[in-house]
N, C-alpha and C positions, 0 to 999 in steps of 0.2 A: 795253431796248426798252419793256420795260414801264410805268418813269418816266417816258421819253419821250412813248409814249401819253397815257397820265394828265395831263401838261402841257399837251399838245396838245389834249386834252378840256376842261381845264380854262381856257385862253385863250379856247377857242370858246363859252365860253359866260359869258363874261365879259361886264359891259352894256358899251352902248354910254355914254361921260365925259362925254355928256349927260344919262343918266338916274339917279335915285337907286332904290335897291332899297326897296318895300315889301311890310312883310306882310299877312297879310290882316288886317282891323279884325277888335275885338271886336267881341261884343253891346254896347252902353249898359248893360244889367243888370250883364255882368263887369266892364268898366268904371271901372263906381265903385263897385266893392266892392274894401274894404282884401283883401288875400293874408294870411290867416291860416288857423289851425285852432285849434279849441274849446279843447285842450286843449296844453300842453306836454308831452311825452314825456319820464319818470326818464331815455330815452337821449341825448334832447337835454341835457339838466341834467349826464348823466355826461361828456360832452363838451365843454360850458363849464367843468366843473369839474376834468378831468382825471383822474377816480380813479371807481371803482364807489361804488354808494351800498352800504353796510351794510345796511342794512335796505330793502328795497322795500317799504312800508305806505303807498304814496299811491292806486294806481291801483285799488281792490276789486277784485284782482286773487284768485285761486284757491290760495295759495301753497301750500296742501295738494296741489294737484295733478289731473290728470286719474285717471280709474278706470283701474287697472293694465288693462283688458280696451279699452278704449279704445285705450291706449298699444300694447296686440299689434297691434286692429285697422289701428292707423295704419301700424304698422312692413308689419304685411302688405302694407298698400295699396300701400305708397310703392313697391315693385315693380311698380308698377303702375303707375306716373307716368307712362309714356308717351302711356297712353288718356288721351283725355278725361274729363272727369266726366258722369256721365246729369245730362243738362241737366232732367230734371222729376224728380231727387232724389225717384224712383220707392219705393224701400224704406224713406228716412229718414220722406220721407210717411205712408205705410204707417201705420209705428210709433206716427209721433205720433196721427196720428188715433183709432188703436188705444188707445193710453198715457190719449187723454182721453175716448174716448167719444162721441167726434164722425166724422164723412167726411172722406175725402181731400180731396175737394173745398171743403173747409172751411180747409185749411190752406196757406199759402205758403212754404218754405224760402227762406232768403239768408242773404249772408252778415252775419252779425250783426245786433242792432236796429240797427246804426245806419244800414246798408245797407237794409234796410225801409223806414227814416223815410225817406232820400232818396226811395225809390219812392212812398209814400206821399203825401210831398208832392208829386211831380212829377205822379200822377195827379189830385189837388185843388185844385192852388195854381196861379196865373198870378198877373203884378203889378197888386196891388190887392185882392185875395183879402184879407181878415182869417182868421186864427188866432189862438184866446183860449189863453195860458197862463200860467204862476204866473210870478213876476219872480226868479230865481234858480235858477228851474229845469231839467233838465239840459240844456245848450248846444248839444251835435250836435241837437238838434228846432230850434232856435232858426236855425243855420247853413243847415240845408236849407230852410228858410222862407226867409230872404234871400236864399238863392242861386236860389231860383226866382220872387221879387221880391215874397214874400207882406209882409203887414202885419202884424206881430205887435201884440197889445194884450195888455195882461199886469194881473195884479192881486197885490196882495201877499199873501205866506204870513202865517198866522195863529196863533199859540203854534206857532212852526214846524213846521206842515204845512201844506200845501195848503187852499186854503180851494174845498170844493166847490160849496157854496152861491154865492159871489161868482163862480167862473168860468163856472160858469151862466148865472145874468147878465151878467156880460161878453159871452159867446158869444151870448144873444140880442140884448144892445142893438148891437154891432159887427156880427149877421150874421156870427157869423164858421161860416167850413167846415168848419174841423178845433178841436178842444180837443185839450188835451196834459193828462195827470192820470198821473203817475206813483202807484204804491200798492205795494210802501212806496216810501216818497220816494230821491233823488237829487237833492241831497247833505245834506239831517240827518236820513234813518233812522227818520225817523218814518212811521207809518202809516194807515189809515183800519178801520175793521172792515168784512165784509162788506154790512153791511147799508147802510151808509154811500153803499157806492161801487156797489150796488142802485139808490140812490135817485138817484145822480149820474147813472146811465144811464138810469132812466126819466124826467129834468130834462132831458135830452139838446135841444134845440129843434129844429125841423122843420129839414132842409137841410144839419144838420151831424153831424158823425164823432167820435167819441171816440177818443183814443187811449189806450187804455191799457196804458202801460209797467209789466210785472211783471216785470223783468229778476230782482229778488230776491226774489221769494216763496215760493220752497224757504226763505228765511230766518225768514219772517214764521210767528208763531203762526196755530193751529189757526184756522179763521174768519172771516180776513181777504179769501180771494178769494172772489167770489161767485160762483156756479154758473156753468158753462159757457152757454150758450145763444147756439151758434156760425149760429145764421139771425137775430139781432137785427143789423136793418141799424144799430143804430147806434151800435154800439160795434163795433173791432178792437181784440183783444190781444195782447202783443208781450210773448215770452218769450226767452231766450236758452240757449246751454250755456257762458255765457263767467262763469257766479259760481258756482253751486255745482257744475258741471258740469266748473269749471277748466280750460276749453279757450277762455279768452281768445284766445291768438295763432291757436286757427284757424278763426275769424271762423264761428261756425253760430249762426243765431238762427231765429226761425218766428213767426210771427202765425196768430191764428184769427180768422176773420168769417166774413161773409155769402159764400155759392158767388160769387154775381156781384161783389162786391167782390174776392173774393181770385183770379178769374177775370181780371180787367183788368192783376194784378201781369204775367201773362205775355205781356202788351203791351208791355212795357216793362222788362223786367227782366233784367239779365246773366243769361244760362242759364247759361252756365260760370263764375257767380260764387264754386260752393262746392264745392272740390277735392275727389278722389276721397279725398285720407285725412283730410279733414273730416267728410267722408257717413260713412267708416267709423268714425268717432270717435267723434261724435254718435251712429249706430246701436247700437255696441255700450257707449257708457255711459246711453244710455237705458236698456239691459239690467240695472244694474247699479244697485239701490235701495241693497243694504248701502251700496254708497263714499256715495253722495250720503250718506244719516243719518251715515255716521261723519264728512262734511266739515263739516254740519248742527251736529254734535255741537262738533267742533274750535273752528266758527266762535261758539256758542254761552261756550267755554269764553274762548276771546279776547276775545270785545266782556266779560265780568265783568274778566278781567286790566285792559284799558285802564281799564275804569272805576275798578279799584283803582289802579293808575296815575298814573289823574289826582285822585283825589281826597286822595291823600299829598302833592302839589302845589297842593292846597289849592281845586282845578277842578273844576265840575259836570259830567254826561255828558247827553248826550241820550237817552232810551229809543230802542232800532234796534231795527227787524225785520229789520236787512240785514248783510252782511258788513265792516261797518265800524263807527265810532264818532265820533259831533261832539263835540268837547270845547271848553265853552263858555270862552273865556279870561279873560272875564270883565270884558273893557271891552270895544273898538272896533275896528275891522279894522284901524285902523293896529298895534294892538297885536298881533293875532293876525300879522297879515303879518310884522312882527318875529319871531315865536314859528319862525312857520314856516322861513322866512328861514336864521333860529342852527339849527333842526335839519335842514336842509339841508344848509348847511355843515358841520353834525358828520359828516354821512353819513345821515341819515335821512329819505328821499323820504314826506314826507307833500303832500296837498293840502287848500286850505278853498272854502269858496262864494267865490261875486264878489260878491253883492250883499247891502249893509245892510239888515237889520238881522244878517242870516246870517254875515254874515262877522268877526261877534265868536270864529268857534268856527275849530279847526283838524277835520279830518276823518283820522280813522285809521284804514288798514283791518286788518283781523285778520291777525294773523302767528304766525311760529312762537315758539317760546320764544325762541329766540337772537334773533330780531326786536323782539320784546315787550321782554327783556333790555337791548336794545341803545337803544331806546327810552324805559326806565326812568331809565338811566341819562341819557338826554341831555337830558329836557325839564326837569329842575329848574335846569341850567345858562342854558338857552333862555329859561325865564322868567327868571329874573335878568338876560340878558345883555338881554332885550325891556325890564325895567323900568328902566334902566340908559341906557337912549335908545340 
């Protein structure tokens, strides 16, 4: 009877064999935009290749781990997965504002920076909107710009960093709304000193927003962030718990600005973006200074390993203030994309930049010893099997 039904349902609503079924149209913006994402995923990669990678060192991922008090917090929570999550991330709030010295009202929770920048841009950008940022620089800022039909204009890095002086300009001669300045950098690990990125914010031009991306600055030496001063309209700062925090996979990142600025995210922003054993993860490794210096310390001892690494292979390093390592290969991206390519296929997930003059260098992030090890051993084959055509 049941089938029967189902059939009967399913004939009646069948078109009429003069009509063809349509969906609804896109936007023109969606459109003609290619279906992509920024980045490939090591689980995409294990899947074309059929086997796990050995070494996970592509993604500056946390391999040290979340704070064991985190990891309780979460297991607590997860009994708890029925409730919702508090949609205004009420005590993670709290905290942070607490942690910097600033008001609640000063700060935005979501999930990850990358989840930010989306809202970020969606509050700034319409099509024809200019955004000024560096040409190689990290790609999800770049993806939400297009997707919400902005006009990137970009200027090149410079002794690979960021050049502040020239995005400056850029940003005034374009008009543009938003700037993108990451400090230290993503993807070669370079960085600016405080004062530096002072001077970047008070160059800011009338009309427009700084973003700046300090995803790694638990990595970065003493001096490099410049004082808080979370009522300056114009600059927002964008930190995360996904690098030394080691809770990449559960998306908590936070921005600090202007009250009326980070007032507007709750216009527009998933409430239930960031699960209840993310809030507790976040809250109680914010708790937790030792884990961060000992991850500090871990990641401190890996970027010297790589660099010893690669310079037995006969390879320059970049200076990092981040959880990772550029290893210059020493010609052309065709070369590095070989490099990269043969330790791939050995088992070892590394990634480089996309854009010349960057993409001479392979990008390694910190691992463990058996990572490191596993690493050692493959790139002296890599470069041989790269020179080798």
């Amino acid at each position: 009877m049941t089938q029967a039904i189902w059939v009967w349902d399913l004939m009646a609503n069948q078109l009429p064999a003069d009509r063809v079924a349509k969906s609804a149209p896109f936007t023109p913006l969606a459109a003609s935009l290619p279906a992509s994402v920024p980045f490939v995923g090591p689980e995409a990669l294990e899947r074309q290749r059929g086997v796990r990678f050995t070494a996970r060192i592509g993604a500056n991922e946390s391999v040290f781990g979340p704070s064991p008090r985190a990891v309780a917090a979460m297991r607590a929570a997860a009994g708890e997965a029925w409730k919702y999550c508090d949609p205004e991330n009420h005590e993670l709030k709290l905290a942070l504002a607490a942690h910097h010295g600033i008001r609640p009202e000063n700060v935005v929770v979501g999930e990850g920076i990358d989840g930010l920048f989306g809202y970020i841009v969606r509050m700034f950008v319409e099509p024809g909107v200019s955004v000024a940022t560096s040409a190689g620089a990290y790609p999800t800022y770049n993806f939400h710009v297009t997707g919400f039909g902005g006009r990137l204009v970009t200027v090149p890095y410079r002794d690979d960093r960021e050049d502040p002086t020239a995005l400056v300009e850029l940003a005034a001669r374009e008009q543009a709304r938003l700037i993108y300045f990451a400090n230290p950098d993503n993807p070669m690990g370079t960085w600016w000193n405080a004062g530096a990125v002072a001077s970047l914010i008070e160059a800011v031009p009338d009309g427009a927003l700084l973003c700046l991306d300090e995803a790694y600055i638990d990595f970065a030496p003493a001096g490099t962030a410049p004082a808080i001063n979370a009522d300056d309209p114009r600059v927002i700062r964008f930190r995360t718990f996904s690098k030394a925090h080691g809770m990449a996979g559960a998306r908590v990142g936070y921005a600090i600005g202007e009250a009326k600025v980070i007032k507007r995210f709750d216009a527009i922003r998933n409430h239930f973006g960031v699960n209840r054993m993310a809030q507790a993860g976040a809250l109680a490794s914010l708790g937790d200074a030792e884990h961060i210096a000992w991850v500090v310390a871990q990641v401190a001892a890996a970027r010297d390993r790589i660099a010893s690494i690669a310079a037995a292979s006969g390879l320059k390093t970049l200076p990092s203030a981040t959880n990772f390592v550029a290893i210059d290969c020493g010609r052309d991206g065709t070369f590095a994309r070989a490099v990269l390519d043969d330790l791939i296929a050995r088992g070892i997930f590394v990634r480089m930049p996309g854009v010349a003059p960057l993409n001479r260098c392979i990008r390694v992030s910190a691992g463990t010893t058996a990572d490191l090890d596993a690493f050692e051993a493959a790139l002296p084959a890599a470069l041989r099997a790269a020179s080798s055509g």
